[in-house]
C-alpha positions as CSV (number, residue, x, y, z in Angstrom):
1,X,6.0,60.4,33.0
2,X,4.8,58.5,30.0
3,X,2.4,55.8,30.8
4,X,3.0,54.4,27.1
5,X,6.8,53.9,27.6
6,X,8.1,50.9,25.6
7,X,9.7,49.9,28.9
8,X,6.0,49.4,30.1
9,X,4.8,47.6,27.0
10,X,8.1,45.7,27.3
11,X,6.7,44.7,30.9
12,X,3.2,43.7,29.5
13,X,4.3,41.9,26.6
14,X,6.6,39.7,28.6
15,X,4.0,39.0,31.4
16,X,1.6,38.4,28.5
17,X,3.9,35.9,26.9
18,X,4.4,34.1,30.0
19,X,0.4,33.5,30.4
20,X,0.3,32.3,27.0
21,X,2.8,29.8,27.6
22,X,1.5,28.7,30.9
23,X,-1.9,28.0,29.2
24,X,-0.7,26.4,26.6
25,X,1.4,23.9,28.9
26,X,-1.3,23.3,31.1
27,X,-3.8,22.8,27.8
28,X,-1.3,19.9,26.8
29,X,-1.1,18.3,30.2
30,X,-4.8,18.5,30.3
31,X,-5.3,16.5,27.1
32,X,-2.5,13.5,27.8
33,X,-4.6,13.2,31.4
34,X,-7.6,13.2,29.5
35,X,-5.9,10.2,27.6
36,X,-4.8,8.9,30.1
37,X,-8.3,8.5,31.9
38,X,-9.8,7.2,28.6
39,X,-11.7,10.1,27.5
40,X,-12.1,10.4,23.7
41,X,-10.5,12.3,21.4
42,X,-13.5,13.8,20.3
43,X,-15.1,14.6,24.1
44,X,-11.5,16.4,24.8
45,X,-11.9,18.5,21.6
46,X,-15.5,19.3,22.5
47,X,-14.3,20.3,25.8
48,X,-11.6,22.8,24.1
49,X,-14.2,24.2,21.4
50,X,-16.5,25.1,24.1
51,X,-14.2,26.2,26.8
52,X,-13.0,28.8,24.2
53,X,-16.4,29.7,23.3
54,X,-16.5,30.2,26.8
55,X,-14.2,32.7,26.8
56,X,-15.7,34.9,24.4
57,X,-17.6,37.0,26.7
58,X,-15.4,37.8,29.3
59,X,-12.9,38.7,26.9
60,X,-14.8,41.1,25.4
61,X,-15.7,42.9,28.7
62,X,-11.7,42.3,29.5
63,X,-10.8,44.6,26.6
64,X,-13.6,46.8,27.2
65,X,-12.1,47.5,30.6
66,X,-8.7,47.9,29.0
67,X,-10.2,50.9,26.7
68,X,-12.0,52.5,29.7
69,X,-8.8,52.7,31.8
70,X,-6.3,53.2,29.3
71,X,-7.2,57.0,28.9
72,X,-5.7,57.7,32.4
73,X,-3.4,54.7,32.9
74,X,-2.5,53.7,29.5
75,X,-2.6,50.6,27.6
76,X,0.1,48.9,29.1
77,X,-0.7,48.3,33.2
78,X,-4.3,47.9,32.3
79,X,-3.5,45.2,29.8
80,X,-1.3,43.2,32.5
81,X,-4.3,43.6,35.2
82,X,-7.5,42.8,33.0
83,X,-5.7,40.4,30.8
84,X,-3.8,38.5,34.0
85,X,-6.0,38.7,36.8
86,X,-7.7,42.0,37.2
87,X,-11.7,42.7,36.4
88,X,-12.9,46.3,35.5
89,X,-15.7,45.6,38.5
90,X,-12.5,46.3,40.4
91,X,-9.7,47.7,39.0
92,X,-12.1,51.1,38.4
93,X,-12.8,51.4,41.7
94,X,-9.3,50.5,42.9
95,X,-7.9,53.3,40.6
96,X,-11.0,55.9,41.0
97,X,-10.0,55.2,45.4
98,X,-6.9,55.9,45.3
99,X,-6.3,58.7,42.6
100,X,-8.9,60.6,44.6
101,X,-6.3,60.2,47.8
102,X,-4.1,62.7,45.4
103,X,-6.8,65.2,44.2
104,X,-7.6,63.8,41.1
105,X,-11.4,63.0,41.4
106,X,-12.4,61.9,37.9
107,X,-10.2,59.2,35.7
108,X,-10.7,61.6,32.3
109,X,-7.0,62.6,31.6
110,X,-3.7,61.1,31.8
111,X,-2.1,60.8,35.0
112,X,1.6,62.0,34.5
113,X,2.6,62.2,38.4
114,X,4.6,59.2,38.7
115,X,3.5,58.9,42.5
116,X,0.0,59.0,41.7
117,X,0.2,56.6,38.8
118,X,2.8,54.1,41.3
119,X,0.4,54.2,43.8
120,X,-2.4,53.1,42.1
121,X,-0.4,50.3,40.7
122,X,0.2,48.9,44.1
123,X,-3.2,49.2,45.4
124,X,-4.5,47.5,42.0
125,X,-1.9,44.6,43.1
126,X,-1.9,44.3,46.7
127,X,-5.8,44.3,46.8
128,X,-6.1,41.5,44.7
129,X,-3.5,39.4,46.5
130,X,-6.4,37.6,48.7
131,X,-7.7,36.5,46.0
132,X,-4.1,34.5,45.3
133,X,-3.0,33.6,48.6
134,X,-6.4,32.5,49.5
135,X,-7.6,29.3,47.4
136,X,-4.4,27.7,47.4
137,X,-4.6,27.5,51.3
138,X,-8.9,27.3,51.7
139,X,-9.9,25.6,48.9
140,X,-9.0,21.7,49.8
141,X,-10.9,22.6,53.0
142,X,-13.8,23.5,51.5
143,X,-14.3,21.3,48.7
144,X,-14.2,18.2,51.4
145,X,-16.5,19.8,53.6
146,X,-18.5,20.0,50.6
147,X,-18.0,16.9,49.4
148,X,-19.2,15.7,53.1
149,X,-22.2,17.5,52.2
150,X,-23.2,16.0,49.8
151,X,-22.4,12.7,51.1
152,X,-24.9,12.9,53.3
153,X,-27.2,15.0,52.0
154,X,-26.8,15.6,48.1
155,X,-29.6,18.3,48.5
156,X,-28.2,20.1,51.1
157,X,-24.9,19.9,49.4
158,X,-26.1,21.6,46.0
159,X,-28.3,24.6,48.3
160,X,-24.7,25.6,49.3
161,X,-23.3,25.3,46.3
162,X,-26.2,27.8,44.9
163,X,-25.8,30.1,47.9
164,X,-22.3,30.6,47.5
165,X,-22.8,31.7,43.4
166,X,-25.7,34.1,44.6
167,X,-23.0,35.6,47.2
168,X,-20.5,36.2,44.7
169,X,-23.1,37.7,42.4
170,X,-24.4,39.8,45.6
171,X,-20.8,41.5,45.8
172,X,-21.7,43.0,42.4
173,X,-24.6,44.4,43.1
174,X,-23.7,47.7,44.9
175,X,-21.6,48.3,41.2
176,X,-25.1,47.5,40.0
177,X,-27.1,49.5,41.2
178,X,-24.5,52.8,42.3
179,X,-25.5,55.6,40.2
180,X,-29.4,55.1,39.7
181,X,-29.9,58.4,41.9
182,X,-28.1,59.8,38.6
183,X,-31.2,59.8,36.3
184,X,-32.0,57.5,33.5
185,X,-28.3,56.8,32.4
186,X,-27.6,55.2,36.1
187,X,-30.2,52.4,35.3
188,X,-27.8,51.0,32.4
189,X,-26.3,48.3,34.8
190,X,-29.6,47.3,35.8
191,X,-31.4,47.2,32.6
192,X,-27.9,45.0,31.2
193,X,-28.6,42.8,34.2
194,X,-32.1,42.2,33.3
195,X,-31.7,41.7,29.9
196,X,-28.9,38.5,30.6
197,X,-31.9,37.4,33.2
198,X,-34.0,37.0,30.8
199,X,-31.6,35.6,28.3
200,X,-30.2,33.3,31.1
201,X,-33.6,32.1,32.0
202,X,-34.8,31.8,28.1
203,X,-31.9,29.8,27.9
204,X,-33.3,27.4,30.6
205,X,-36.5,26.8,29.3
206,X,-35.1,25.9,26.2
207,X,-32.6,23.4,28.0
208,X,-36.0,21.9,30.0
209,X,-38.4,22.4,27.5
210,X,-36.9,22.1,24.0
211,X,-34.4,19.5,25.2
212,X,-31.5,21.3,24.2
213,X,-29.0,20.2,26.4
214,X,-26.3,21.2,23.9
215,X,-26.9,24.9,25.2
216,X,-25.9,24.1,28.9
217,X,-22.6,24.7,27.9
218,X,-23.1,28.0,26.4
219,X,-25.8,30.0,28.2
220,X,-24.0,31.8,30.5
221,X,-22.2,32.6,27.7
222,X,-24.5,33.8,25.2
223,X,-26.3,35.3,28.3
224,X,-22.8,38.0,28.7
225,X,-23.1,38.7,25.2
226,X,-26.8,39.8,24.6
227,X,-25.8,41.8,28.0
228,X,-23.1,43.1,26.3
229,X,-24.6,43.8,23.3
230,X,-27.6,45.2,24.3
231,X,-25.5,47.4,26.6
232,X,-23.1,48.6,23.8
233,X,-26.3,49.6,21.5
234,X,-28.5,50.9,24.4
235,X,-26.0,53.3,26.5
236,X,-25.7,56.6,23.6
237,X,-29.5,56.0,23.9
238,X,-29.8,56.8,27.3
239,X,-26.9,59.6,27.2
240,X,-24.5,57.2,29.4
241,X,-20.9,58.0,28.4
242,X,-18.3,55.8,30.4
243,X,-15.1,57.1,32.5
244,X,-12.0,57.2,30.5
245,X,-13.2,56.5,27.0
């Protein structure tokens, strides 16, 4: 089996193709709206400029995922999950699970059995799905019940909004802090994390302190790339070498 098959890349570039088109459509309906609400034309082009900014960070990790599966999996089905809807916070551990169902404990080499490689396709896929099916049907549910909230209590309303980030950011923190029984090089995720802390709440005071309200926009951003960064420059220091690559 040949996990680089043009038929695969055909695959990829097609779904690909289709995402660039869908975000271009929906950019263009999102700017006559825009119009149509009496924004300006320069407030929508800010809006662009620093939504793409935005964007930066995440797609850096996004093609650093791509490189640290494509060893074993190849470029193609990684590109289609990171660049679609996958995150190497899961897909990793989606295809580490369920190669190790079929012997093969470390993601280092190319996996040539087509069954092996299939099944961790699927499991990729179908353990995502919730994350589809889900919103659609809970979101207008709880977005009133937030709004409610806040309605009567505006406090109250942006505590849960605050709980509900920490406990998506919780869900990362077993990734986090996994391999720190594995010496020095283990600590990398949490020394990463740290530094965008810091950065994050650097960021902050210069927002309350320095007035610089401009940066609002970008400090979660800026805070993923010193992370980044500061991971890329730090991990030969520390001997950390990671799966795949």
């Amino acid at each position: 089996m040949n996990v680089n098959s043009s038929f695969l890349y055909g695959i990829a570039i097609c779904v690909i193709i289709f995402v660039l088109v869908q975000s271009v459509f929906f950019l263009v309906r999102a700017y006559r709206r825009g119009k149509q609400l009496g924004m300006s034309t320069a407030k929508l082009r800010k809006t662009i400029v620093s939504t793409c900014i935005f964007t930066v960070a995440p797609a850096i990790s996004i093609l650093l995922g791509v490189i640290a599966l494509s060893k074993s999996l190849g470029i193609p089905l990684p590109w289609i999950r990171m660049s679609v809807i996958g995150a190497l916070t899961y897909e990793l551990p989606a295809a580490k699970a369920t190669a190790a169902v079929f012997g093969i404990n470390e993601l280092s080499e190319v996996i040539t059995d087509p069954k092996t490689y299939s099944a961790i396709a699927w499991v990729m896929t179908l353990g995502i799905m919730p994350s589809i099916i889900l919103p659609p049907i809970l979101m207008k549910k709880i977005n009133s019940g937030v709004v409610k909230l806040r309605q009567k209590d505006n406090r109250w309303g942006d505590i849960f909004m605050t709980s509900l980030f920490l406990g998506m950011i919780s869900a990362f923190l077993g990734v986090v802090f996994a391999d720190v029984r594995e010496g020095l090089k283990g600590w990398l995720p949490v020394f990463v994390l740290l530094v965008s802390a810091v950065t994050m709440a650097l960021c902050g005071l210069l927002i309350k302190k320095a007035n610089w309200k401009w940066l609002e926009t970008y400090a979660i951003s800026i805070s993923m790339l010193v992370g980044l960064i500061f991971a890329v420059l730090i991990a030969p220091v520390m001997g950390y070498v990671p799966e795949g690559v």
